[in-house]
N, C-alpha and C positions, 0 to 999 in steps of 0.2 A: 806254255808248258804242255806237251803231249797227256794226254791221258793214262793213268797208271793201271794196271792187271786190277787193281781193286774198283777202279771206275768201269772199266770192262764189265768187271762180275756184276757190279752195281747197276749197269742196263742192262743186264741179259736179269735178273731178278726183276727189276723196272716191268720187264718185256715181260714175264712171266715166262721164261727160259730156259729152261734145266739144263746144263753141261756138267760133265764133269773132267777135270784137268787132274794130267799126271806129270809132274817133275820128273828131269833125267837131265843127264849132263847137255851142255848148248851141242846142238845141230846144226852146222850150216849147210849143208848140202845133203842133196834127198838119200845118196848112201849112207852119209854121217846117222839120219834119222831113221834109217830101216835097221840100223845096227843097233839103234835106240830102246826104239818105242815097246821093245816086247812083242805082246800080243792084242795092243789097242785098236779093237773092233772098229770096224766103218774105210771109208777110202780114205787115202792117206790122200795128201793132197800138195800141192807145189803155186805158186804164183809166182808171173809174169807183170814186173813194172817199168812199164814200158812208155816212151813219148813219140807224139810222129812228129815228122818235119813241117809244121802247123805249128808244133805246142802245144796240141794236146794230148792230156796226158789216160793213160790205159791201166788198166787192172785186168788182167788174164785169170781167172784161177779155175785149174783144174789135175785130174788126176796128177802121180808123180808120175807114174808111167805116162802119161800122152806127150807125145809127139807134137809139136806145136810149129806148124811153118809159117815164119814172121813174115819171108815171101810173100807167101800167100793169102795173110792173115789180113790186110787190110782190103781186100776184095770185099771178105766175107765179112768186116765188122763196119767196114766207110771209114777209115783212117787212111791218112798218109800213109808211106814208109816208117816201120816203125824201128825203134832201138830202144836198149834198156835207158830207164833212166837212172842220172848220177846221183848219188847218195846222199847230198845236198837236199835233193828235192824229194827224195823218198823220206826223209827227215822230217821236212817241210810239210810235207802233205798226209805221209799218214804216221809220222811219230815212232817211226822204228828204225833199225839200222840192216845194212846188207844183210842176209841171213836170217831176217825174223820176218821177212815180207809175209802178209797174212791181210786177210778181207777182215778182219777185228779192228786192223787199223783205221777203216774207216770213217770209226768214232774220233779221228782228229782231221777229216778232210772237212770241216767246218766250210767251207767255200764251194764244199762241192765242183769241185777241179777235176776231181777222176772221173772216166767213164767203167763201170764195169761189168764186164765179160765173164759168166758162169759156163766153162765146158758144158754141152748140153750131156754127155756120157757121166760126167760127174754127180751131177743134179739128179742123174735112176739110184743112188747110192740112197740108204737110209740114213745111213752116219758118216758125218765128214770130221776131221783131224784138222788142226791148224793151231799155228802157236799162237799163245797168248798175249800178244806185244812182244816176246821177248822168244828165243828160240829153248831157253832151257827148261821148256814143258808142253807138253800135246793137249790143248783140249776137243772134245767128240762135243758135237751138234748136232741135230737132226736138218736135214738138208731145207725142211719147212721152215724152222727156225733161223738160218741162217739168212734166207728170203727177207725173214723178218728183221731180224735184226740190220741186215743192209739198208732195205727201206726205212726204217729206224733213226737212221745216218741220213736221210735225207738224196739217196739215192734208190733210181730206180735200176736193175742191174737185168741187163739181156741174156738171156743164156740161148745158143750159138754151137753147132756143130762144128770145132776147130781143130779137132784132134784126129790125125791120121789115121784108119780104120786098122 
């Protein structure tokens, strides 16, 4: 069983953490959430779950706005060819469905499967945005915390110039 928005809060408190989450109607797409969110301070942010022709499997995350060339992308990270992965396995691995992709998830890659990838443009922000398992609410972290939190999960995460200038 995936881990629930209360087990979430429950290790970012663990962690000594502060967030705070705002509810709003589900967002699946990064228009859907800028029509959303209001005026919630910090970068808003987007994730890429993605597998190479290997099998193994990627976490991308960064701004909504960047630009990300999947072309290009395994130069710069050592992966194969990459492509999204089916929902199956985004299920599987980090406990959410299409639309709510988010670095929170994480907290169910128990196996440590995923490798991941912090835009390094992302990572100058003070406050990053991302749902909370589930797409119908934004929570703000401080970009140190979310370091922490990652390593947390049992992952150490690279952050990576990926984003086209």
């Amino acid at each position: 069983m995936p881990a629930s928005r209360a087990d979430l809060m429950a290790r970012f408190s663990q962690l000594g953490i502060e967030t705070e989450t705002r509810e709003h109607a589900p967002a699946f797409t990064v228009d859907q959430a800028r029509d959303l969110r209001g005026t919630i301070p910090g970068g808003h942010c987007k994730n890429l779950f993605l597998k190479d022709e290997k099998g193994a499997v990627w976490l991308i995350v960064c701004l909504e706005d960047a630009r990300i060339d999947l072309k290009a992308a395994p130069a710069k990270i050592g992966s194969k060819r990459l492509t999204f992965g089916k929902p199956e396995l985004l299920m599987e691995l980090l406990g959410v469905e299409p639309g709510s992709v988010t670095p929170f998830g994480l907290i169910n890659d128990t196996g440590n499967r995923i490798t991941v990838i912090l835009e390094e443009r992302m990572m100058r922000e003070n406050l990053l945005n991302y749902h909370p398992l589930s797409n119908d609410a934004t929570t703000t972290i401080a970009a140190g915390d979310l370091l922490a939190f990652i390593r947390s999960c049992g992952h150490e995460p690279r952050i990576v110039a990926l984003a086209a200038p």
